[in-house]
Backbone bond lengths (Angstrom), bond angles and torsions (degrees), N, CA, C in turn:
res aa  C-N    CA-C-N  psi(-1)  N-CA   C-N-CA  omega(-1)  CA-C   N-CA-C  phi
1 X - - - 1.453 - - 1.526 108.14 -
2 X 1.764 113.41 131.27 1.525 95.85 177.04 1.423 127.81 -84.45
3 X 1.230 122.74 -145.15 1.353 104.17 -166.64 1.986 88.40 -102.76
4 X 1.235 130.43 -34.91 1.330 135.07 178.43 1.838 100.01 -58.32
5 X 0.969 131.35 -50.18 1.432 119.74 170.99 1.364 132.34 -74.56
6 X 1.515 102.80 -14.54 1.331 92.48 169.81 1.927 103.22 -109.89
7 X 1.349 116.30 28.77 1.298 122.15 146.05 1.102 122.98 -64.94
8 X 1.663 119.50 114.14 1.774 105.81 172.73 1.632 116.66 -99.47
9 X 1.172 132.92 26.51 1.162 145.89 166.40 1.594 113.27 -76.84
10 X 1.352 140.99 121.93 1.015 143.06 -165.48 1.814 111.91 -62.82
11 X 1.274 133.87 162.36 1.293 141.35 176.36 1.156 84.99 -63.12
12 X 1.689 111.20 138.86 1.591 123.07 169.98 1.517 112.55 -67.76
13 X 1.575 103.18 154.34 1.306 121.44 -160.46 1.720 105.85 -64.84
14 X 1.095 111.16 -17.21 1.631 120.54 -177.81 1.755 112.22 -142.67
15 X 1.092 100.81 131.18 1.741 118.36 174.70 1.951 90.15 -71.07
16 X 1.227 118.29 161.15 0.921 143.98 177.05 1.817 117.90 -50.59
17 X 1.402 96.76 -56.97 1.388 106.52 167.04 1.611 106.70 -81.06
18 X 1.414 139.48 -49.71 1.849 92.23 157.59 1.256 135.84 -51.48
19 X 1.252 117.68 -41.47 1.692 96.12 176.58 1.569 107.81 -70.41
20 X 1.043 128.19 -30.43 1.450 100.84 -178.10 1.884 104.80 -70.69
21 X 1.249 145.38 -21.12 1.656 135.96 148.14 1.095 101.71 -32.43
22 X 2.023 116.18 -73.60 1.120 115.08 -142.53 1.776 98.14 -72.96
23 X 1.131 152.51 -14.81 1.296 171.05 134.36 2.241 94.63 -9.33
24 X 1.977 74.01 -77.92 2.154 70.80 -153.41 1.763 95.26 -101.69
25 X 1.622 116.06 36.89 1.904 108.26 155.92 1.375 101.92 -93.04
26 X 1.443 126.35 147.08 1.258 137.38 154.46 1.490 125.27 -64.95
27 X 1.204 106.94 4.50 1.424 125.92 162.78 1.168 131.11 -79.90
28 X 1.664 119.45 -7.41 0.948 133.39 -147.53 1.641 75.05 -111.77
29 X 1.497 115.75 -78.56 1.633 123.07 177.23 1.608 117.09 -32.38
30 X 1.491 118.26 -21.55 1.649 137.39 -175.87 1.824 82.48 -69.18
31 X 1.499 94.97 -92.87 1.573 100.43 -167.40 1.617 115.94 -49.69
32 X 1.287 122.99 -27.77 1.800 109.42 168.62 1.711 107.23 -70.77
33 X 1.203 117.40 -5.47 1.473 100.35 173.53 1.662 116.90 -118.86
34 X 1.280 120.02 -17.04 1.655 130.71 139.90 1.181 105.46 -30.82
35 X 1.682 117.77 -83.87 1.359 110.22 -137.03 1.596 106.16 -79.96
36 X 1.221 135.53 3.83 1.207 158.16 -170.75 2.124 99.22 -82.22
37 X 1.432 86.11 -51.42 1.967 98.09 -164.67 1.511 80.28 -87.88
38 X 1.063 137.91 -41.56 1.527 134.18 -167.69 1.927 91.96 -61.32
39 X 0.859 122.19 -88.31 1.296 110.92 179.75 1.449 123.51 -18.69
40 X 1.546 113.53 -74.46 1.593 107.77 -174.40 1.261 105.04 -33.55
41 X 1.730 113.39 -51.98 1.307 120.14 -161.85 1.742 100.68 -50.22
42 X 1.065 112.91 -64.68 1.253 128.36 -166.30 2.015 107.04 -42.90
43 X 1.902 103.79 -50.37 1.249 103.94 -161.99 2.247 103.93 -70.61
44 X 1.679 99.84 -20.52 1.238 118.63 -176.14 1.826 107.58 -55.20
45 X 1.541 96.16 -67.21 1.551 100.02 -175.53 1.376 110.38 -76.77
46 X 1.505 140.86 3.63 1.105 144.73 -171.63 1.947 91.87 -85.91
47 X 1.404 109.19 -47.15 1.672 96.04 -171.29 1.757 102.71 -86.16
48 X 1.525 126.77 -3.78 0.822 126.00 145.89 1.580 135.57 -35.49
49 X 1.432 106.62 -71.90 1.375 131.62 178.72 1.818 88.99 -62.38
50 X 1.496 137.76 -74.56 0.923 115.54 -166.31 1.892 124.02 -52.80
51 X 1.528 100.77 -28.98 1.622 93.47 -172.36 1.815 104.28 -70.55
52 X 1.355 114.56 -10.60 1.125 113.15 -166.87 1.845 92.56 -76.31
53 X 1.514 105.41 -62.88 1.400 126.43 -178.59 1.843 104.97 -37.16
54 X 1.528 98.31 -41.71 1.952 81.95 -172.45 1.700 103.70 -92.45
55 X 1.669 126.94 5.66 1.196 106.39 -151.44 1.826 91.36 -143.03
56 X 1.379 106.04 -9.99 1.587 102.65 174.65 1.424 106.77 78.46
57 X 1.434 135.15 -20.68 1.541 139.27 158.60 1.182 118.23 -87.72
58 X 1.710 115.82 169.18 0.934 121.64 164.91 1.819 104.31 96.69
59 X 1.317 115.37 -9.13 1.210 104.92 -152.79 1.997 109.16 -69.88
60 X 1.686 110.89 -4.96 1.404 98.32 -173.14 2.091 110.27 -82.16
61 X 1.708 97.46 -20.96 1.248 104.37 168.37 1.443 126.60 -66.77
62 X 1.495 110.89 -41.90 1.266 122.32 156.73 1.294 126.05 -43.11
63 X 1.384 129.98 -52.36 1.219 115.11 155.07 1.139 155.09 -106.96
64 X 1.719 105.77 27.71 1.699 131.33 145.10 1.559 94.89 -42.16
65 X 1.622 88.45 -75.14 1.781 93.13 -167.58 1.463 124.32 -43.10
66 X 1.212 106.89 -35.99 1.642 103.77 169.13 1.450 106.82 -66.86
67 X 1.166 113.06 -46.31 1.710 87.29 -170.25 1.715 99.89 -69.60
68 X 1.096 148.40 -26.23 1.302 144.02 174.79 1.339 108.17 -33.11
69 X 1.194 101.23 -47.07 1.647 107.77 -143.94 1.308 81.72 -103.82
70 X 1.663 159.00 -38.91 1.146 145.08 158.07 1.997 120.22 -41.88
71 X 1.114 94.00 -49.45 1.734 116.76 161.42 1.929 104.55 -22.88
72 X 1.206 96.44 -57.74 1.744 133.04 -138.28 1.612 76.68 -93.09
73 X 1.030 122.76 -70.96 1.803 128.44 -160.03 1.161 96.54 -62.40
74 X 1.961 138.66 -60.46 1.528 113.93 177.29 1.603 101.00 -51.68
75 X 1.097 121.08 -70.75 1.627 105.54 174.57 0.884 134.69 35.49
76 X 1.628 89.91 -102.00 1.772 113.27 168.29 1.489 114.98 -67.91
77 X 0.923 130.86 -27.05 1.725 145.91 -173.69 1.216 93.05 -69.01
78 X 1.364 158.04 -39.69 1.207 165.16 -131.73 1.957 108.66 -112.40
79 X 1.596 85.09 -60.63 1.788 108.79 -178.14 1.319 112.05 -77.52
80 X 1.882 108.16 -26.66 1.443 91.31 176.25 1.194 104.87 -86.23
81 X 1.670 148.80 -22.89 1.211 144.09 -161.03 1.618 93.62 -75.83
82 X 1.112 120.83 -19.30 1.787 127.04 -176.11 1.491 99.02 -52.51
83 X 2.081 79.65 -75.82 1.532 104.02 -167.41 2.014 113.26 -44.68
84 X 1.438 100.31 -42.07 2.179 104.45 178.79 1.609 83.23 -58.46
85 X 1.141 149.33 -38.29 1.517 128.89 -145.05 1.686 103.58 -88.58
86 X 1.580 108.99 -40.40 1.168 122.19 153.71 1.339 124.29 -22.98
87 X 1.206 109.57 -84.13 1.410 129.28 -167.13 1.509 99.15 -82.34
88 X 1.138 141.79 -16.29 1.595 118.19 -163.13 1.298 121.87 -170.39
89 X 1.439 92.44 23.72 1.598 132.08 161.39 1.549 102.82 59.72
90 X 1.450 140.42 30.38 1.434 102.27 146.50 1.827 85.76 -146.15
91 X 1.417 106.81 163.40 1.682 112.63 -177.95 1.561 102.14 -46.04
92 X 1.468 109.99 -69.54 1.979 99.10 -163.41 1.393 109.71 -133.20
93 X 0.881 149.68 -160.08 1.837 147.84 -95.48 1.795 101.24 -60.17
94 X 1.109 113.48 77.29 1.278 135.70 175.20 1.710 97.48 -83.00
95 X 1.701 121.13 113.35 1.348 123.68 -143.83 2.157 95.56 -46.21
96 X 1.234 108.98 -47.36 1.103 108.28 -166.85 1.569 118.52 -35.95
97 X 1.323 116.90 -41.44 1.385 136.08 -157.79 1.705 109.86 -126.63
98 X 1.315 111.63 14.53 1.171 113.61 174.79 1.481 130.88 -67.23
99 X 1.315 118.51 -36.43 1.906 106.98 168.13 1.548 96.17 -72.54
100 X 1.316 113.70 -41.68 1.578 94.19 -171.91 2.082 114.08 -39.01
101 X 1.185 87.15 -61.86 1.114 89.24 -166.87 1.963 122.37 -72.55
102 X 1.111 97.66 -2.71 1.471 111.57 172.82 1.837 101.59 -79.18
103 X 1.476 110.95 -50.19 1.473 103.78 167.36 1.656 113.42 -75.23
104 X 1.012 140.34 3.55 1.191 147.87 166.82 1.462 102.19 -72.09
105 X 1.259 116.58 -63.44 1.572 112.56 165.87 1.741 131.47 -39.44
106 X 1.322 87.87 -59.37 1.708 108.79 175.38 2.231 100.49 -57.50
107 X 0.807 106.80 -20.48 1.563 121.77 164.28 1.418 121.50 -59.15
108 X 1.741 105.39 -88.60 1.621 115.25 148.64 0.972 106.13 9.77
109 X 1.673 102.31 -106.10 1.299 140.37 -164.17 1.473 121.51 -36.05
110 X 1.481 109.34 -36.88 1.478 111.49 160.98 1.502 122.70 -70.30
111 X 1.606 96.52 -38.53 1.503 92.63 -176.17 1.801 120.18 -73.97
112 X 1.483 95.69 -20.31 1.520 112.44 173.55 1.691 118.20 -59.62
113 X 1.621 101.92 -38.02 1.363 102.61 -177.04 1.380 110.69 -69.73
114 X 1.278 101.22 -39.30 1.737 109.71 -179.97 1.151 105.93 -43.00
115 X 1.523 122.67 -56.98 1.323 123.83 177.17 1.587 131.15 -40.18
116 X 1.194 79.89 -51.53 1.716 110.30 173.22 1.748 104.84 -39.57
117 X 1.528 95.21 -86.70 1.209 110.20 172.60 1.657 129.82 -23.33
118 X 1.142 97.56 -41.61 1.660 117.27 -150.60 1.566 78.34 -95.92
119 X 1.724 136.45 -63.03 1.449 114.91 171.47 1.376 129.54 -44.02
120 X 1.060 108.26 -51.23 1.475 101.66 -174.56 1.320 115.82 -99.76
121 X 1.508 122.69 29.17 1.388 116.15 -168.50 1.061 159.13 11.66
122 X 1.958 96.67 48.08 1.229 114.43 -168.68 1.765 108.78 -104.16
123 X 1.636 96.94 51.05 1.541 78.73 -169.75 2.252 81.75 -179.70
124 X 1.442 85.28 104.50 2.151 94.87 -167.97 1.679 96.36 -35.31
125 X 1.386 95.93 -177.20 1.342 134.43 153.21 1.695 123.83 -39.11
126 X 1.321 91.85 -54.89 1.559 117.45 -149.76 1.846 83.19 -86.72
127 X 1.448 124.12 -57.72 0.755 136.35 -167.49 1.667 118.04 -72.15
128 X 1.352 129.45 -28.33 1.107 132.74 148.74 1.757 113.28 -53.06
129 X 1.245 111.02 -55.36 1.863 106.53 -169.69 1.779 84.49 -49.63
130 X 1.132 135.15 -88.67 1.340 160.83 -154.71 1.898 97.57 -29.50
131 X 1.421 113.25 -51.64 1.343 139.91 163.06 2.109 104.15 -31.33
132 X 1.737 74.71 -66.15 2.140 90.78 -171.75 1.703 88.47 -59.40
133 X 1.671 133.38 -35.95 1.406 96.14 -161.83 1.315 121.59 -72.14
134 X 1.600 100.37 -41.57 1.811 121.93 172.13 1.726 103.35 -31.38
135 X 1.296 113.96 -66.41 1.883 120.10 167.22 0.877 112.49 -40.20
136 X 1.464 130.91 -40.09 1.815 130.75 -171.64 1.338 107.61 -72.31
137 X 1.376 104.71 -64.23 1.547 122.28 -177.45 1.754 107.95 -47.70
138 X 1.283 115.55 -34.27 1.391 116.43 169.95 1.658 134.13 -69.96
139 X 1.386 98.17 -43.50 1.274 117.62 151.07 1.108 130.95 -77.18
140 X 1.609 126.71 15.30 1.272 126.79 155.49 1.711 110.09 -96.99
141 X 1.104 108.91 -20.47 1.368 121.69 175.61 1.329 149.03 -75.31
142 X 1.851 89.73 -24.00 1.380 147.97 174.74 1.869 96.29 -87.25
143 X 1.472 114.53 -55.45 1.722 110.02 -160.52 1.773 85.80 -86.31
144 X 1.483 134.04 -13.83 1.732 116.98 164.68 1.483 112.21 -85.11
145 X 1.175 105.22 -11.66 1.593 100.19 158.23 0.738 137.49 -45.11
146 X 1.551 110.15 -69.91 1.710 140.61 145.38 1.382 125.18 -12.16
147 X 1.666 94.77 -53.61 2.136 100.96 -160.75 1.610 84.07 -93.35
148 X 1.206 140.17 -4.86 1.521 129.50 173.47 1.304 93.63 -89.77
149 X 1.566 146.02 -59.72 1.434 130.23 163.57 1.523 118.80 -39.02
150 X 0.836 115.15 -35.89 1.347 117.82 -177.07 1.757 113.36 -63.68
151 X 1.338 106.92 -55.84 1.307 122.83 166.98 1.658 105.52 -46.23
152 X 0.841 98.27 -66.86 2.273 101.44 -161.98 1.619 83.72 -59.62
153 X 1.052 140.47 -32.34 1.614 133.72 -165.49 1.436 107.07 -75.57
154 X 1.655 97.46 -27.53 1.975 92.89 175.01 1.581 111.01 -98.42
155 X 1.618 109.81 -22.77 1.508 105.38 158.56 1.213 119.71 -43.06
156 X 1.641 120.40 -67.44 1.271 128.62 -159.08 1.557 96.66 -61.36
157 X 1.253 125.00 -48.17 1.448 123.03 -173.26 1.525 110.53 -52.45
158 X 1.457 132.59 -34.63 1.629 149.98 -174.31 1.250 120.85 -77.94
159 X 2.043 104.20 -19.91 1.476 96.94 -171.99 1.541 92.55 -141.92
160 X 1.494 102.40 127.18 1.719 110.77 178.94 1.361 98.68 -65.43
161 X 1.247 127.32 164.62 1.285 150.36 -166.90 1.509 109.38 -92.00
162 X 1.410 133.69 101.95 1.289 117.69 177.25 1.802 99.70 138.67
163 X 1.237 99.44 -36.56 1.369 98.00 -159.50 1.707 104.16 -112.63
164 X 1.232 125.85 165.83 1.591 129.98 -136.49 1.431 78.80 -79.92
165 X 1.457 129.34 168.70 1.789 138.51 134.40 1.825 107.11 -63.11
């Protein structure tokens, strides 16, 4: 048995020639500084929406911040589908990054309805905040996706292939 098959660590998250793309695209520097402002944004209007939710105020700040942070999510949704096309030749569920980006959708789509809702006001007050958490809670699930890819991407980079951790 060689020493690559009897490795139980998965094939690294990038072949050589993606990380060297994902290395020298400026897409790469786009999304490390997005998803960084996407968060605050995110953790900002999150106690927003709740102070509104426990206190009945606040609700026009509350949903500035949502649209901020919706603003921010096509954003990145846009630059990162660049950056996957970049590095690994097609816009989205490029195998590497594929649940990510399948809950990336399931994201959207919440935050889209909100939108929805909130234009045509077919959808209360009470029921929009409640709307933004379902989106939050998704996109928190969606951004540990991420920092666990992120992680195995600096593993694989730390440990040659073949040889013990």
């Amino acid at each position: 048995m060689t020493a690559a098959a009897s490795d139980p660590r998965p094939d690294p998250l990038y072949t050589p020639s993606q990380r060297e793309r994902r290395d020298s695209t400026v897409w790469t520097i786009v999304q490390g500084i997005l998803a960084p402002v996407q968060f605050l944004v995110f953790a900002v209007s999150l106690v927003l929406v709740l102070h509104y939710l426990w206190t009945g105020e606040g609700y026009a700040a509350a949903t500035v911040s949502i649209l901020v942070k919706t603003a921010i999510l096509y954003t990145i949704m846009v630059t990162g589908a660049i950056w996957e096309k970049v590095v690994f030749g097609q816009y989205l569920f490029a195998p590497a990054f594929f649940w990510e980006d399948v809950v990336s959708f399931v994201v959207i789509a919440l935050h889209t309805l909100y939108l929805y809702g909130l234009i045509t006001e077919s959808i209360a007050p009470l029921q929009l905040m409640l709307l933004a958490l379902a989106a939050y809670a998704t996109y928190f699930l969606n951004a540990a996706q991420f920092l666990m890819k992120l992680r195995r991407a600096r593993l694989d980079s730390s440990e040659p292939r073949g040889h013990p951790a």
